[in-house]
TIBA-854208 format. One line per field, with one value per residue (C-alpha): residue number from 1; residue in three letters; chain; x, y, z. Coordinates in nm, 3 decimals. Example, Ala and Ser with C-alpha at 12.3 -4.5 7.8 and 13.67 -1.06 7.14 Angstrom:
! residues 2
seq	(1 | 2)
type	(ALA | SER)
mol	(A | A)
X	(1.230 | 1.367)
Y	(-0.450 | -0.106)
Z	(0.780 | 0.714)
This chain:
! residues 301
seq	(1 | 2 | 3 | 4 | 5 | 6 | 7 | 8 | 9 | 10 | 11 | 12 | 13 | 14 | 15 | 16 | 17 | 18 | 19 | 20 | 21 | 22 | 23 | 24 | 25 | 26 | 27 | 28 | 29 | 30 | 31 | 32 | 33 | 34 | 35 | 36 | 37 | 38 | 39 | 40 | 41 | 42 | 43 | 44 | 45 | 46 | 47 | 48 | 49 | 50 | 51 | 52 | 53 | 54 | 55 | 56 | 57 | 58 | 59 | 60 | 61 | 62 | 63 | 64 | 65 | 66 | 67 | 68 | 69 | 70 | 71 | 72 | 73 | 74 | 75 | 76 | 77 | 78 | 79 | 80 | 81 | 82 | 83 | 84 | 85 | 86 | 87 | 88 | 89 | 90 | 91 | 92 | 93 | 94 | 95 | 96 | 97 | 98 | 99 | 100 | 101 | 102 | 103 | 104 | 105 | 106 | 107 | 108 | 109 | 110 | 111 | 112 | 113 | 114 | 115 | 116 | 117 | 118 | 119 | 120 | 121 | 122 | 123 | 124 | 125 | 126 | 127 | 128 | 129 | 130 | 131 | 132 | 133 | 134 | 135 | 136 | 137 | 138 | 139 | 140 | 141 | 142 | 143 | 144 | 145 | 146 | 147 | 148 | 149 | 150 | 151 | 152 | 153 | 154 | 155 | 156 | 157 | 158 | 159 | 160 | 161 | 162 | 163 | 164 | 165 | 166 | 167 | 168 | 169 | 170 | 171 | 172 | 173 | 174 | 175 | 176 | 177 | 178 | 179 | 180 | 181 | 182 | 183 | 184 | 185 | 186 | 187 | 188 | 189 | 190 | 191 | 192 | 193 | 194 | 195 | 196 | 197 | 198 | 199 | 200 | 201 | 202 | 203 | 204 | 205 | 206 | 207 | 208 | 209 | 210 | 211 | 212 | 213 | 214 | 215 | 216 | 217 | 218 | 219 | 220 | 221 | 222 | 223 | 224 | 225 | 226 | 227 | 228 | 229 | 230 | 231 | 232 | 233 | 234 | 235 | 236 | 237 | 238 | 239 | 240 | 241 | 242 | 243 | 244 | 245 | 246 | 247 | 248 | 249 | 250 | 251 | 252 | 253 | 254 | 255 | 256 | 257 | 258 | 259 | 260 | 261 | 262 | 263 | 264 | 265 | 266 | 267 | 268 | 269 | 270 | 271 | 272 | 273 | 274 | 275 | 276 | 277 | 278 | 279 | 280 | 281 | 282 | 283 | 284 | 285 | 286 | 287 | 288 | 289 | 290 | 291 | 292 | 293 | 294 | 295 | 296 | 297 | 298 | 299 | 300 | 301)
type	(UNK | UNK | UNK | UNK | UNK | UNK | UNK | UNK | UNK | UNK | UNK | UNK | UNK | UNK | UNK | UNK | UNK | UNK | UNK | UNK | UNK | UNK | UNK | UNK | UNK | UNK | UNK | UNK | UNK | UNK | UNK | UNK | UNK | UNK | UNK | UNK | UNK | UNK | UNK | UNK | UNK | UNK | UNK | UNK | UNK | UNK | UNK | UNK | UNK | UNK | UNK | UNK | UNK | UNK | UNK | UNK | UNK | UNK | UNK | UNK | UNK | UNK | UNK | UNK | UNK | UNK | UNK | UNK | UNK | UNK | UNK | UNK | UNK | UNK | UNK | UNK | UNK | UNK | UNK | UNK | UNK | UNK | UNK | UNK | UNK | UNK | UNK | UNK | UNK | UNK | UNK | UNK | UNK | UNK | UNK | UNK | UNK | UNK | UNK | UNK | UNK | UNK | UNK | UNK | UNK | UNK | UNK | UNK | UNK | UNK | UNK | UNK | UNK | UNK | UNK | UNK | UNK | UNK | UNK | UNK | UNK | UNK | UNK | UNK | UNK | UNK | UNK | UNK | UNK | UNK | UNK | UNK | UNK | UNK | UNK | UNK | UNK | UNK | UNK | UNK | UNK | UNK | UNK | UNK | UNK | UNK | UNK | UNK | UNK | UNK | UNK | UNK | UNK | UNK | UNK | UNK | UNK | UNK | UNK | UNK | UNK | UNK | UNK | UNK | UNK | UNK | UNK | UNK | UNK | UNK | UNK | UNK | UNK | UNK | UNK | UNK | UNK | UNK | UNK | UNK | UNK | UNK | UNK | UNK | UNK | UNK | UNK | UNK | UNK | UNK | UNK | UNK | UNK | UNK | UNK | UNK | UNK | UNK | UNK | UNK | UNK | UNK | UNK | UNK | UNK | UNK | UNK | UNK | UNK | UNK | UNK | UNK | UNK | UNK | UNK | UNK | UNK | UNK | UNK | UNK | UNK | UNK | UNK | UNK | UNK | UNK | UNK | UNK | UNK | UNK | UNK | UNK | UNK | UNK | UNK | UNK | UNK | UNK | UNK | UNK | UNK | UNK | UNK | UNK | UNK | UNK | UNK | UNK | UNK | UNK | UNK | UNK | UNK | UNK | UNK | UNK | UNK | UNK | UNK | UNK | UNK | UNK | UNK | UNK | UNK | UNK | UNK | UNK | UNK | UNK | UNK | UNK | UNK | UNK | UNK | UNK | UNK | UNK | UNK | UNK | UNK | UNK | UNK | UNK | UNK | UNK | UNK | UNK | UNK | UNK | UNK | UNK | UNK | UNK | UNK | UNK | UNK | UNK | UNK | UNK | UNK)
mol	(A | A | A | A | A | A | A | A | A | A | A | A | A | A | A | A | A | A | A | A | A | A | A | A | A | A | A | A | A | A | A | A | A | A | A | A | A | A | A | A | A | A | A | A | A | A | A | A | A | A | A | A | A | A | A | A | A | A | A | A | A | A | A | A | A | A | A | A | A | A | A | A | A | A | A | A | A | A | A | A | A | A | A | A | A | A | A | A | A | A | A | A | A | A | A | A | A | A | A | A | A | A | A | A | A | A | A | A | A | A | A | A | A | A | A | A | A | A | A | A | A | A | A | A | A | A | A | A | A | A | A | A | A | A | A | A | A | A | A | A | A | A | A | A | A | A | A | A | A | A | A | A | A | A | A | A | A | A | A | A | A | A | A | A | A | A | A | A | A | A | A | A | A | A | A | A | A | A | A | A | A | A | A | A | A | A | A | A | A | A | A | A | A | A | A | A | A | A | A | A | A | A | A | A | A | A | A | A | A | A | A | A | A | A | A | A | A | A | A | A | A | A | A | A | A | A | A | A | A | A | A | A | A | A | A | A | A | A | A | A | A | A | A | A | A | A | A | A | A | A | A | A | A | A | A | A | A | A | A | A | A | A | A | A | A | A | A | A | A | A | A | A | A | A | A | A | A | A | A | A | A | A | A | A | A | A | A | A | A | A | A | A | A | A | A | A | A | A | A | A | A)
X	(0.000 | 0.134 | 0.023 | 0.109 | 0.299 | 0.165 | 0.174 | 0.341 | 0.718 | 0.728 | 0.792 | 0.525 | 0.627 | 0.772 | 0.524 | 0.592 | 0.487 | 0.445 | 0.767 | 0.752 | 1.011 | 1.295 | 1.469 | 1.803 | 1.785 | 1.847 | 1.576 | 1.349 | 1.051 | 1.154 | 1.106 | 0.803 | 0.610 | 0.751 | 0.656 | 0.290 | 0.215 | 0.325 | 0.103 | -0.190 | -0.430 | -0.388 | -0.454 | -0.741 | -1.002 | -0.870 | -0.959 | -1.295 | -1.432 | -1.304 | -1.516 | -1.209 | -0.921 | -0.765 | -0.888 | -0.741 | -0.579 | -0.787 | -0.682 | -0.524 | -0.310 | -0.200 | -0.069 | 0.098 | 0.293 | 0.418 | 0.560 | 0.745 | 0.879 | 1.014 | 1.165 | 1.359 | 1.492 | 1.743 | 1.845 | 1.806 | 2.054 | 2.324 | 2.309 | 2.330 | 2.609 | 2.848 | 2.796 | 2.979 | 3.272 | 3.384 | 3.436 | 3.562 | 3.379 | 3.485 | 3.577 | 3.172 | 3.117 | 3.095 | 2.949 | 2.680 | 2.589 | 2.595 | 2.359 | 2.153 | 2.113 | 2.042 | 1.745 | 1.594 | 1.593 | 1.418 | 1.183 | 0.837 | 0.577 | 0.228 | 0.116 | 0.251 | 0.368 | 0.597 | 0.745 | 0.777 | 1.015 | 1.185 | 1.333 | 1.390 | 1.578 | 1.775 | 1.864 | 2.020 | 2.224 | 2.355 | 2.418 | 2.594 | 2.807 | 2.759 | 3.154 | 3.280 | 3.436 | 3.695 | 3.767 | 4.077 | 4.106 | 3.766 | 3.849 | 4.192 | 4.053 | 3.747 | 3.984 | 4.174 | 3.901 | 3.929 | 3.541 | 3.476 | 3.779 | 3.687 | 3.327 | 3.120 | 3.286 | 3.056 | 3.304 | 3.584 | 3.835 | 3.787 | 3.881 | 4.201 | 4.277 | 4.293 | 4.459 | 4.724 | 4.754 | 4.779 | 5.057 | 5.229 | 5.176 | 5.340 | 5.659 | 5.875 | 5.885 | 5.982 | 6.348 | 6.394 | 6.170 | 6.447 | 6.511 | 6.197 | 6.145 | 6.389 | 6.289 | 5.928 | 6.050 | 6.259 | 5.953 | 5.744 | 5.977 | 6.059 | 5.677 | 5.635 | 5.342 | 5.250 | 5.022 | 5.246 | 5.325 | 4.960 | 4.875 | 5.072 | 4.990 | 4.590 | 4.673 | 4.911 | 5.189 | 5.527 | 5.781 | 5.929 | 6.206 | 6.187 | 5.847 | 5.689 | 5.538 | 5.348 | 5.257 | 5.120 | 4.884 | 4.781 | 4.741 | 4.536 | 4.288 | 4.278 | 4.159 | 3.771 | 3.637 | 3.578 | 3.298 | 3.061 | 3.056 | 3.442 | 3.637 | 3.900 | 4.166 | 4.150 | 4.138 | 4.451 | 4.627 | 4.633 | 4.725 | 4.991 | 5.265 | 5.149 | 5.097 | 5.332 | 5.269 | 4.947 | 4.914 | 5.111 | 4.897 | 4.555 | 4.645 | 4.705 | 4.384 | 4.164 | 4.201 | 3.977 | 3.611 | 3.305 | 3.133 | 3.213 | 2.924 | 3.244 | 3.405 | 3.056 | 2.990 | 3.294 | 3.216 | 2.886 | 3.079 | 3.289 | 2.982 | 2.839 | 3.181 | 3.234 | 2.937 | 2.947 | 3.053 | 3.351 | 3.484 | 3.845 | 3.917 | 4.185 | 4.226 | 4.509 | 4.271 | 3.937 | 4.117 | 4.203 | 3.822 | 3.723 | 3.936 | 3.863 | 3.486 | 3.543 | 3.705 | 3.517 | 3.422 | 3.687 | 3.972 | 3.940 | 4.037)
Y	(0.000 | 0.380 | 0.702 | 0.964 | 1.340 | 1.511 | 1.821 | 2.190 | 2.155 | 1.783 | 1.612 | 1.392 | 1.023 | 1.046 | 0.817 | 0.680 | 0.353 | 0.164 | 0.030 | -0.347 | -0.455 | -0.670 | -0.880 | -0.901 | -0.478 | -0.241 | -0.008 | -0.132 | -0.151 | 0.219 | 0.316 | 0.102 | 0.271 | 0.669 | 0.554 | 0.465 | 0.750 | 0.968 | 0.854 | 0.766 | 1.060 | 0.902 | 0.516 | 0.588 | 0.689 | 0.392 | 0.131 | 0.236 | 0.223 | -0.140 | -0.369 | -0.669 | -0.443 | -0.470 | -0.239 | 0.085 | 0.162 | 0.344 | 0.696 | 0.566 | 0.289 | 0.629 | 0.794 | 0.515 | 0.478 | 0.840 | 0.824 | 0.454 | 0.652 | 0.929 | 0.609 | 0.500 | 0.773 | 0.830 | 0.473 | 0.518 | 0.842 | 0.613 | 0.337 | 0.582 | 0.787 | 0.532 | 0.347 | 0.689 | 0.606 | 0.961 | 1.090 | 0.932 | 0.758 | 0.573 | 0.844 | 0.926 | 0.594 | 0.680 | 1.060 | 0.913 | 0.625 | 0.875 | 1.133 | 0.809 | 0.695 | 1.060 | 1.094 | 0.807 | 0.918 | 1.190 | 1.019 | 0.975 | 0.717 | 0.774 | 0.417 | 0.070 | -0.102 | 0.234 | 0.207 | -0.181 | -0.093 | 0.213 | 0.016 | -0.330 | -0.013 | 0.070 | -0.296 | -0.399 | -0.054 | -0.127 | -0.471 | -0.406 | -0.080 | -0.035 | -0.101 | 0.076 | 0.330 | 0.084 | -0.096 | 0.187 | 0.225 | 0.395 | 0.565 | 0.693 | 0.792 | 0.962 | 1.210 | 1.223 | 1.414 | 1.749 | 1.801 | 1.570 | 1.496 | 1.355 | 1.535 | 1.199 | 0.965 | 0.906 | 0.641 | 0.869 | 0.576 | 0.466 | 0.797 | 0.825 | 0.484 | 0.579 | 0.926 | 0.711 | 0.439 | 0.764 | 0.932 | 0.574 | 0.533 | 0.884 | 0.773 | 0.588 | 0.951 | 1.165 | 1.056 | 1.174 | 1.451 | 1.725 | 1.597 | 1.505 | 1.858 | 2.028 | 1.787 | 1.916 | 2.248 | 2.219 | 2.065 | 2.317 | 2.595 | 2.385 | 2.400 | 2.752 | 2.793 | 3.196 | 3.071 | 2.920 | 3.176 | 3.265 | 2.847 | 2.890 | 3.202 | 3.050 | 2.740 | 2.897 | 2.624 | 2.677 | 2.436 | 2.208 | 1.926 | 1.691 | 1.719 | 1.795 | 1.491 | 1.538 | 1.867 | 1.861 | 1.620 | 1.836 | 2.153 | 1.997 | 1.830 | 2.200 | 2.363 | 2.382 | 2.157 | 2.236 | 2.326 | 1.981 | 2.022 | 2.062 | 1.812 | 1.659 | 1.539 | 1.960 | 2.080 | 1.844 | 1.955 | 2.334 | 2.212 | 1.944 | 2.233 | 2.245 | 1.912 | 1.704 | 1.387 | 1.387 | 1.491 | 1.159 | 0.942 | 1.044 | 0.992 | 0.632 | 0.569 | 0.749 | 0.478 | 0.271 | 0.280 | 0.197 | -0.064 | -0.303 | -0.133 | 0.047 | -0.284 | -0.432 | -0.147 | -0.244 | -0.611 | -0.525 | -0.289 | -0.602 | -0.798 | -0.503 | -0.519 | -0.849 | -1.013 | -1.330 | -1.121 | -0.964 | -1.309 | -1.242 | -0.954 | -0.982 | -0.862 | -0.584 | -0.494 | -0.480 | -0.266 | 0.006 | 0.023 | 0.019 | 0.312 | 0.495 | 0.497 | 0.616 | 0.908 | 1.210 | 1.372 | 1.710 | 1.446 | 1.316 | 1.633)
Z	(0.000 | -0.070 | -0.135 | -0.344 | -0.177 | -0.496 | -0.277 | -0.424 | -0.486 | -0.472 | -0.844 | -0.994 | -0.919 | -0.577 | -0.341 | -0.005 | 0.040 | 0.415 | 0.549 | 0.755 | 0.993 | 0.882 | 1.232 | 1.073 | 1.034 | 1.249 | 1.342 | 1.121 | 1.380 | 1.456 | 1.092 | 1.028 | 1.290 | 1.178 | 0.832 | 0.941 | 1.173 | 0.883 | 0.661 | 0.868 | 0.827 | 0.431 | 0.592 | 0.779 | 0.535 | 0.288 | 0.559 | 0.694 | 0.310 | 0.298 | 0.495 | 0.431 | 0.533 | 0.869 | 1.170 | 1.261 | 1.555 | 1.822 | 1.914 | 2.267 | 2.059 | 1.781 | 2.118 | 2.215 | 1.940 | 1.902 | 2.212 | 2.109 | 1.822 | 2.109 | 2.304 | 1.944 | 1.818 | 2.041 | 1.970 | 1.604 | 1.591 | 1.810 | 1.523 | 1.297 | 1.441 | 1.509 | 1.119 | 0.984 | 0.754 | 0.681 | 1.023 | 1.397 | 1.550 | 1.794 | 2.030 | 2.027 | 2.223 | 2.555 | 2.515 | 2.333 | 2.520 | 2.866 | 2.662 | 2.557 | 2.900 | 3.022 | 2.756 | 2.854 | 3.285 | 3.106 | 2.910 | 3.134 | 2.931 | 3.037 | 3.008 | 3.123 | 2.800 | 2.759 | 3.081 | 3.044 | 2.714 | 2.857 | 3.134 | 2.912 | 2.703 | 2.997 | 3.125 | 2.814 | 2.734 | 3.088 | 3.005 | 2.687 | 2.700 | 3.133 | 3.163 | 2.796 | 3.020 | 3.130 | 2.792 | 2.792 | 2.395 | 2.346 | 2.688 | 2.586 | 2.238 | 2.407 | 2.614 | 2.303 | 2.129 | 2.183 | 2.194 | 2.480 | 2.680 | 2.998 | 3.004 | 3.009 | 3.226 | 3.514 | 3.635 | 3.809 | 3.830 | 3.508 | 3.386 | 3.636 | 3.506 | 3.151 | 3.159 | 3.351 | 3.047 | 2.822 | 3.028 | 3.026 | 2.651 | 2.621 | 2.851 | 2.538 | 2.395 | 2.723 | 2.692 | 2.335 | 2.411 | 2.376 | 2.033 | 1.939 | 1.989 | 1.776 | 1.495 | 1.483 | 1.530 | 1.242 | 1.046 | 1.083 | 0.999 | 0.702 | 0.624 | 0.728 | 0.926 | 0.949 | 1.239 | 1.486 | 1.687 | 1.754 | 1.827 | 2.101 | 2.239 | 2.211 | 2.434 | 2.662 | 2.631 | 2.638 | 2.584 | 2.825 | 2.868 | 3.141 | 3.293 | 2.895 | 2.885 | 3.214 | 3.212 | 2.758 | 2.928 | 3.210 | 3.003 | 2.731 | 2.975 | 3.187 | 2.824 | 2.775 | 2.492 | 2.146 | 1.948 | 1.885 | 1.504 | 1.483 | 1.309 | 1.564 | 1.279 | 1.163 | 1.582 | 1.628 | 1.272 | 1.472 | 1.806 | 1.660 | 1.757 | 2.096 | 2.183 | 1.971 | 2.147 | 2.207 | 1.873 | 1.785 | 2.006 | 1.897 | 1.507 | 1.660 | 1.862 | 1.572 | 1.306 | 1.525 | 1.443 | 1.645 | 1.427 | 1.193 | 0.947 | 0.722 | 0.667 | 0.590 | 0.340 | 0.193 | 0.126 | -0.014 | -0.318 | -0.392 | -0.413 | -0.679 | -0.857 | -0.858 | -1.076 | -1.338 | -1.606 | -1.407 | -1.203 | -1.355 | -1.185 | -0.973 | -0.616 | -0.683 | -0.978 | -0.737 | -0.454 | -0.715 | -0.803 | -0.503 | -0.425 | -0.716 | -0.628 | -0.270 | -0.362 | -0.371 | -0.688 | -0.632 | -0.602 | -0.943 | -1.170)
């Protein structure tokens, strides 16, 4: 069943047609029921002229449902967050499970079945993703991020504990600090940065020796947090000057990603390339397509 938006400004053609739920796909019961409620003033008159189609949902049932749809869409935005390909993702983890869990305390369900789901909701984010504050990867790549730092760890010693595995992962480079120092001095002059100066000036470091290690750490976690919609990789390309080796260390926790949903994506365009009439292609020859047709369209002039 579907109905037509012939409505001004929208092209002749374009319908929207009901949406069913799929098990094996995420969401799908969250989209079914957004699908239906947005095209039920459409569905209603359709099934009270036809004595053999099935009965409409009573006005108490309607309410219930738009306030399921408030209960999932929190949950939807997470899934879809954390699938992203073209930005980080894993240091959103913990933030967004915290403002998940927040949204739902704030959610209140006026009738029983809503309150049944909201706290089966609750249980099994607990369950799942209750102790991803101390898996210390996503933790250390969390405080990494310059727009969330330490912000949304509820669990105080799981936060201590992983700004202590970052200052140990940062040791290896105190002793060649010095050095390490001059050389990315002399890289940058090399790549002349106008800007420098003024970086420096904006996060009030100055260069150190023995304790530089220690206090970069300090001084980056004392500085407020960044702009939400910022891109990390571009805050940390500005700050690299100031904090060499935490610059270092969060190109390294970065490459991680959240879900497996990019590698997935990725299977499913060698599955499009791949076909009966293309079985020869060989797997050098596949991973240059396959790069080719991820880069974006400014990239290929």
């Amino acid at each position: 069943m579907y109905t037509r938006t012939a409505k001004a400004g929208v092209p002749e053609g374009k319908f929207k047609k009901l949406i069913l739920d799929v098990p094996t796909r995420w969401n799908s019961v969250y989209f079914m029921i957004t699908r239906f409620m947005e095209m039920v003033s459409f569905l209603s008159p359709m099934l009270l002229n036809d004595i053999t189609a099935p009965s409409m949902p009573t006005a108490i049932e309607l309410d219930i449902l738009r306030q399921l749809i408030e209960l999932l869409q929190p949950l939807e935005y997470v899934t879809k967050e954390s699938s992203g390909e073209n930005y980080i993702t894993i240091s959103k983890v913990i933030p967004m499970i915290n403002c998940l869990l927040k949204q739902l305390a704030q959610t209140q369900p006026r009738f029983d079945v809503l309150i049944e789901i909201k706290d089966m909701l609750h249980t099994e984010i607990i369950r799942i993703f209750g102790l991803i504050e101390q898996v210390k990867p996503i933790a250390i790549a969390t405080i990494l991020d310059p727009r969330f730092k330490n912000l949304h760890f509820t669990d105080l010693i799981a936060s201590s504990s992983a700004i202590a595995e970052l200052r140990r992962l940062l040791l290896p480079d105190l002793s060649s600090s010095e050095s390490e120092g001059e050389m990315i001095s002399k890289e940058h002059v090399d790549s002349y940065d106008f800007w420098a100066h003024h970086k420096m000036l904006a996060h009030g470091q100055k260069k150190k020796k023995s304790s530089f290690t220690y206090d970069e750490l300090s001084q980056y976690l004392s500085n407020p947090v960044c702009p939400l919609k910022s891109n990390p990789l571009e805050l940390w390309e500005d700050m690299k000057t100031v904090f060499p080796m935490l610059y270092k260390q969060s190109r390294i926790s970065f490459t991680m990603v959240a879900t497996s949903v990019p590698c997935e994506r990725l299977f499913s365009k060698a599955g499009q390339v791949i076909t009966k009439t293309r079985n020869r292609l060989t797997g050098s020859r596949l991973e240059k397509i396959l790069l080719l047709a991820d880069l974006p369209e400014d990239q290929w002039f």
